[in-house]
C-alpha positions as a Markdown table, in Angstrom:
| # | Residue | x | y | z |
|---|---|---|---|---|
| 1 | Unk | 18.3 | 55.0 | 25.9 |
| 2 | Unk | 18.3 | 51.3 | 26.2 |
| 3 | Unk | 19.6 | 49.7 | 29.2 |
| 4 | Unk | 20.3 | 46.0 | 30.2 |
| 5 | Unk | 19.4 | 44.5 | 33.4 |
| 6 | Unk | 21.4 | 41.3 | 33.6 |
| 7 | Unk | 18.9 | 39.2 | 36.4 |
| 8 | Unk | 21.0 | 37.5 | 39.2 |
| 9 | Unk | 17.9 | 34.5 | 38.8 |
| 10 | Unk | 20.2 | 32.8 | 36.0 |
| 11 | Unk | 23.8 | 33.9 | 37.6 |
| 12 | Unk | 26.1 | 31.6 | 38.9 |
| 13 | Unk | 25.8 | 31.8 | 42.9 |
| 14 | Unk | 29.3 | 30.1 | 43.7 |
| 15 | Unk | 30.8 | 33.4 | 42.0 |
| 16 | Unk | 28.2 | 35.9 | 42.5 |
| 17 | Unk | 30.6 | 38.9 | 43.2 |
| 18 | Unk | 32.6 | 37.4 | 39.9 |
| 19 | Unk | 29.5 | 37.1 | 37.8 |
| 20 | Unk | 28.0 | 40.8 | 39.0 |
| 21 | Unk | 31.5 | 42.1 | 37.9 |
| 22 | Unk | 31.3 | 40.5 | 34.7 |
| 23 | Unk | 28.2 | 41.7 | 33.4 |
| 24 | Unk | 29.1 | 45.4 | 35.3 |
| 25 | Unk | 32.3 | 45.6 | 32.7 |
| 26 | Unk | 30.5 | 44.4 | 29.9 |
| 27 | Unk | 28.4 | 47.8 | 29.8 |
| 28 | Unk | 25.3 | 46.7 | 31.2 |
| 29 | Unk | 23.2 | 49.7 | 33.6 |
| 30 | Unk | 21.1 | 47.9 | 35.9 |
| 31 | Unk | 21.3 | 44.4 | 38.2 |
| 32 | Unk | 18.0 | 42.5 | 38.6 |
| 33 | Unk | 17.4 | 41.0 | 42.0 |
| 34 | Unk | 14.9 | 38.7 | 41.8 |
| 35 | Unk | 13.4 | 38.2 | 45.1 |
| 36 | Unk | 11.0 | 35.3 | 45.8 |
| 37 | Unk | 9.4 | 33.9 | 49.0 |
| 38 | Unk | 7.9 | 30.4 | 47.8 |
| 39 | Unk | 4.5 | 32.0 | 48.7 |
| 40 | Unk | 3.3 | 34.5 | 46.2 |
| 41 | Unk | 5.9 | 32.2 | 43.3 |
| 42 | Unk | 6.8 | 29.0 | 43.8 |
| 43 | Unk | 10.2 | 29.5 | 44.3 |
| 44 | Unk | 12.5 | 30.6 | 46.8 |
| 45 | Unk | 15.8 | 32.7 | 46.6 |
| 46 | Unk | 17.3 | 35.2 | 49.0 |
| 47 | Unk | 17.0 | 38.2 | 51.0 |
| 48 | Unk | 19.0 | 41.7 | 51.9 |
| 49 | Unk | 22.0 | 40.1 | 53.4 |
| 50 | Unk | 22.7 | 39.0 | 49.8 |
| 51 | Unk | 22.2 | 42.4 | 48.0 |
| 52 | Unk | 24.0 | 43.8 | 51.2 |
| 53 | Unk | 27.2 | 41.8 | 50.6 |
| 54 | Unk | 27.2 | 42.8 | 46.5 |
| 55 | Unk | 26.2 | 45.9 | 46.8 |
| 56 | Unk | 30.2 | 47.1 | 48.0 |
| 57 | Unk | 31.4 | 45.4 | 44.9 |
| 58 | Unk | 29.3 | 47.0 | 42.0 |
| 59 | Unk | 28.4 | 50.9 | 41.0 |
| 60 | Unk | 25.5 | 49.2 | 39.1 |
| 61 | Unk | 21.7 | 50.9 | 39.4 |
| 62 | Unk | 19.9 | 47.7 | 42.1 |
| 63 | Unk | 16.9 | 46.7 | 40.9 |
| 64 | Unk | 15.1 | 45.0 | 43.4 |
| 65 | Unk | 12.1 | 42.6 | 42.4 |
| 66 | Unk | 9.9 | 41.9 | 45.3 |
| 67 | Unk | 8.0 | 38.6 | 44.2 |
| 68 | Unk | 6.8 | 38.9 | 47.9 |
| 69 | Unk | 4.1 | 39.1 | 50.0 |
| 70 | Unk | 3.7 | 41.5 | 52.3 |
| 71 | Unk | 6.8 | 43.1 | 50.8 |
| 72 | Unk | 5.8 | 46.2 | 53.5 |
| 73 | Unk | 7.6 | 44.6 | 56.1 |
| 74 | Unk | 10.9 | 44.4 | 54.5 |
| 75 | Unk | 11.2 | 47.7 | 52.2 |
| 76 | Unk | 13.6 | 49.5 | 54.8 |
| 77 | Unk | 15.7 | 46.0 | 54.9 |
| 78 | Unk | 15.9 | 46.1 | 50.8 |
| 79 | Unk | 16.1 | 49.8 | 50.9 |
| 80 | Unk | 19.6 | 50.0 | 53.6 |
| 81 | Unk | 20.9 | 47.0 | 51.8 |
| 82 | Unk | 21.3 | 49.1 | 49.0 |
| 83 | Unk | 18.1 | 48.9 | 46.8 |
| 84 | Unk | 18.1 | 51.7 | 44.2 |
| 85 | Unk | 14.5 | 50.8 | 42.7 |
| 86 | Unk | 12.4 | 48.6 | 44.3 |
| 87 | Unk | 9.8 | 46.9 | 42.5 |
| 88 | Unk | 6.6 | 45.2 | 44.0 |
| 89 | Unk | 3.7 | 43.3 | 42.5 |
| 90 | Unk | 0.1 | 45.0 | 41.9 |
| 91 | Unk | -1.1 | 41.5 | 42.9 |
| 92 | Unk | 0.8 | 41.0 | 46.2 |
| 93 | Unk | -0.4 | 44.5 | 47.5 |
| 94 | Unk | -3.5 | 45.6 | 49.1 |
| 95 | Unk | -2.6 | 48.8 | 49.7 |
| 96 | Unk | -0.5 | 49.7 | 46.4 |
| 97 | Unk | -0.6 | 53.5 | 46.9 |
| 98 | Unk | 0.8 | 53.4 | 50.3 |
| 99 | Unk | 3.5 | 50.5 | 49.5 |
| 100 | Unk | 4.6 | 52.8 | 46.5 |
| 101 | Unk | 5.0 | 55.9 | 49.0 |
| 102 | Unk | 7.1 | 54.5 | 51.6 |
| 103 | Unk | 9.3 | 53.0 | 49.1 |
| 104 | Unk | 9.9 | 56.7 | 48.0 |
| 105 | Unk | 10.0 | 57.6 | 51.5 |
| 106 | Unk | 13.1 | 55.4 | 52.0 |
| 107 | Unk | 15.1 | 57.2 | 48.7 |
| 108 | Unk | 14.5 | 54.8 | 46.4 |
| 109 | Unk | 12.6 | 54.7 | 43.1 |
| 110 | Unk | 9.7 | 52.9 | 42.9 |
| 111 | Unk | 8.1 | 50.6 | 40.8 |
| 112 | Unk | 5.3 | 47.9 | 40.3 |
| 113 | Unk | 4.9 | 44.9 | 38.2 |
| 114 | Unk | 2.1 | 42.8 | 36.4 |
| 115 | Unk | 1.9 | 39.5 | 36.0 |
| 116 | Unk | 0.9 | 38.3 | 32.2 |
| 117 | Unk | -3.0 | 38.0 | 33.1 |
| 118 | Unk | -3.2 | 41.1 | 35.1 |
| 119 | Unk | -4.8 | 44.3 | 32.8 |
| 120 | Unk | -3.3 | 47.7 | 32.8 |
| 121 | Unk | -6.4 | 49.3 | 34.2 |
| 122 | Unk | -5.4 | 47.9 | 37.5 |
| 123 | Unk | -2.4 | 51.0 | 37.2 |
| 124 | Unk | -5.1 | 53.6 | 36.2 |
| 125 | Unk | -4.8 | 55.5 | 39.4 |
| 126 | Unk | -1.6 | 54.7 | 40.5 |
| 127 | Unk | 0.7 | 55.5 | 37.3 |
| 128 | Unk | 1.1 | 59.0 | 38.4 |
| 129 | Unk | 3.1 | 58.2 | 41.3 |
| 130 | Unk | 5.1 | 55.3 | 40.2 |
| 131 | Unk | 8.6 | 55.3 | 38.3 |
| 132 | Unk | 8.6 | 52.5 | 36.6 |
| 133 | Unk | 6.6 | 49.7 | 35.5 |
| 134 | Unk | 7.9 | 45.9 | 35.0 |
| 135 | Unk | 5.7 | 43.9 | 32.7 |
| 136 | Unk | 6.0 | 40.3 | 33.0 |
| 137 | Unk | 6.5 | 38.5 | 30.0 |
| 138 | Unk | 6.4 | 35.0 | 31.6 |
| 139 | Unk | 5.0 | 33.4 | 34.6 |
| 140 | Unk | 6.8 | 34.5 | 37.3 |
| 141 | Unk | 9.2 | 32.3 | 39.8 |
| 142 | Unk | 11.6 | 30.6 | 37.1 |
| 143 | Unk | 14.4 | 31.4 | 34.8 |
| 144 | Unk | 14.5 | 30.2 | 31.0 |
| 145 | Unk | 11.2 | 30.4 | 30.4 |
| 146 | Unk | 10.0 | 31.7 | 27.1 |
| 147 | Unk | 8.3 | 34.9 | 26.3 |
| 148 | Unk | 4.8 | 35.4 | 26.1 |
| 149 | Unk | 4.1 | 36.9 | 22.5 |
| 150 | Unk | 0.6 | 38.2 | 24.1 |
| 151 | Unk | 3.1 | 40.6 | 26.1 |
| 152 | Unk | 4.0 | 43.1 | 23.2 |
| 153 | Unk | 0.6 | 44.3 | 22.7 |
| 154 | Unk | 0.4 | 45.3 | 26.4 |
| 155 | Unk | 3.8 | 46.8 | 26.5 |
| 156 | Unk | 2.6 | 48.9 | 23.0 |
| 157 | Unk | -0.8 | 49.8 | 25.3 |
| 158 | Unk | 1.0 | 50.8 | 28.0 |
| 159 | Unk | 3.2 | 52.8 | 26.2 |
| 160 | Unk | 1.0 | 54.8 | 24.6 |
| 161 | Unk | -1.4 | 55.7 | 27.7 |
| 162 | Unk | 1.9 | 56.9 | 29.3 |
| 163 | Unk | 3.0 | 59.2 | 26.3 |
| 164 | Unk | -0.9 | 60.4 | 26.0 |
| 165 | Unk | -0.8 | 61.3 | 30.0 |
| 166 | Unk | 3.0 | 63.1 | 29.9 |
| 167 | Unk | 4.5 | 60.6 | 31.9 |
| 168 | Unk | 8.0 | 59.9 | 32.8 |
| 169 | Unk | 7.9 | 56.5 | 33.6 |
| 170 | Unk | 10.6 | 53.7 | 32.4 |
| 171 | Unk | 9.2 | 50.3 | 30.8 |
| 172 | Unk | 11.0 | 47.7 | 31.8 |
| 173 | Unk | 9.9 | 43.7 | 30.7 |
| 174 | Unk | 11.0 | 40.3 | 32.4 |
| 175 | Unk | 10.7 | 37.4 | 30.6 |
| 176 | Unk | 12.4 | 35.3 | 27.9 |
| 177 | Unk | 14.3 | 38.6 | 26.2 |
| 178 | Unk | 16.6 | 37.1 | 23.6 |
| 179 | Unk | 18.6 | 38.6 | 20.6 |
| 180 | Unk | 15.9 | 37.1 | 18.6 |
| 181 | Unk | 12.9 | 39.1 | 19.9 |
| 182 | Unk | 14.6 | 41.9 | 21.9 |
| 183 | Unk | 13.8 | 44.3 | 19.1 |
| 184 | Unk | 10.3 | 44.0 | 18.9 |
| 185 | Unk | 10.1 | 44.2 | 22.5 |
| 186 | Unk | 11.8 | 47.7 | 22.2 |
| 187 | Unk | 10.0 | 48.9 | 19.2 |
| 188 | Unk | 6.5 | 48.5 | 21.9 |
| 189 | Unk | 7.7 | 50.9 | 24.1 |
| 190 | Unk | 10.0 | 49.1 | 26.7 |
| 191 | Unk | 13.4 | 51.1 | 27.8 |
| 192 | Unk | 14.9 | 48.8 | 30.6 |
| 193 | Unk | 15.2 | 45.3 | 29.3 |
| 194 | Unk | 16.1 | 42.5 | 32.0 |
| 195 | Unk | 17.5 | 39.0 | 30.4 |
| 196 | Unk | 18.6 | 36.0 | 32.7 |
| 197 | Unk | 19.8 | 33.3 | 30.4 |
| 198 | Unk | 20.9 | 35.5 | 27.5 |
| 199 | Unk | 23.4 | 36.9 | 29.7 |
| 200 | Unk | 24.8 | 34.6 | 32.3 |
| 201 | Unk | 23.6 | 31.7 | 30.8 |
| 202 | Unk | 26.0 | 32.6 | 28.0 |
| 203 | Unk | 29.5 | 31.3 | 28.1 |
| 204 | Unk | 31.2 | 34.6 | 27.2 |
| 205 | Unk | 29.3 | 37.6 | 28.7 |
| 206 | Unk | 30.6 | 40.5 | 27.2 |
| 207 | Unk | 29.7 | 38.8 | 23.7 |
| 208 | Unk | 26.3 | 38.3 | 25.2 |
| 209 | Unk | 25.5 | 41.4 | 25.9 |
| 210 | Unk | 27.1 | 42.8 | 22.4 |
| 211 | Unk | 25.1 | 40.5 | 20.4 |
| 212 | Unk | 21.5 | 41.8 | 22.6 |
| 213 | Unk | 22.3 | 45.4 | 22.2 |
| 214 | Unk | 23.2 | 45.0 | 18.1 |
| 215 | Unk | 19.7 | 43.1 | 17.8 |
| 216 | Unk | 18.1 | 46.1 | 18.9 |
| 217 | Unk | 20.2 | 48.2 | 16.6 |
| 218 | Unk | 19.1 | 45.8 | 13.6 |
């Protein structure tokens, strides 16, 4: 089953609690939290307190993004906020077995992401104990960007090593998803498909998200 993760990145933050509703009735399964520290991106959003104060107004899975580093020293902050998943990046973590654990320790899913130049073999000997894995289809830190076309072959790869092994593990890709391209990007392998500007940057949400969900159809 598909599912929609409408990213908070591109939402407007004057109406958060508004905007998170909107997308909620519109269907979609999952709310992105991007999470950025200016350090490992070069941008800078928010913390817990902000997933905190949503979290009471949405039954929507969390999907936290950690574009942190040292994301270790805040996973029980994310995790009581009310993180459901919690995402980190392969390349912010020196100890990714360990990070990936405690995340798991604190009732939350787990999951890790790849920036666009990082391989897959970097995952080899972790994939067993993840739930998910985000591929980056852009260059982390910004909304609106557009999607790197290099990025369905690796989705397709990753796939396919995941079906070979028996996996259970959900594909989700970040990254210029659009109703123009959002079919292909299935058709790799993804599942869990997160879109900033397709959704809130839209003037009529519900629309949005009809129009994404009958590309994939097509």
């Amino acid at each position: 089953m598909i599912k929609l993760a409408p990213s908070i990145l591109s939402a407007d933050f004057s109406r958060l609690a508004e905007s998170v509703r909107e997308v909620e009735e519109a269907g979609c399964e999952y709310l992105h939290i991007d999470v950025m520290d200016g350090h490992f991106v070069p941008n800078l959003t928010f913390g817990p307190v902000v997933i905190k104060s949503i979290r009471k107004k949405s039954e929507m899975v969390f999907d936290c993004h950690l574009m942190i580093e040292n994301a270790d020293l805040y996973l029980e902050e994310f995790a009581k906020a009310g993180a459901d998943i919690i995402t980190v990046h392969q390349e912010a973590c020196t100890h990714l077995h360990r990070t990936i654990h405690r995340i798991k320790e604190l009732g939350c899913k787990a999951g890790v992401s790849l920036n666009p130049a990082t391989d897959l073999s970097t995952l080899e000997y972790i994939l067993p104990d993840i739930d998910m894995v985000l591929i980056m289809s852009v260059n982390p830190g910004f909304g609106g960007q557009s999607f790197i076309p290099q990025s369905i072959q690796k989705i397709k790869r990753l796939k396919e090593n995941i079906e070979e092994k028996g996996y259970k593990i959900d594909i989700q890709v970040d990254g210029g998803v659009t109703a123009q391209n959002i079919a292909e990007i299935v058709d790799a392998g993804a599942n869990i498909l997160v879109a900033g500007s397709s959704i809130f940057g839209k003037e009529d949400v519900g629309v949005a998200v009809r129009q994404l969900r009958a590309a994939v159809v097509r």
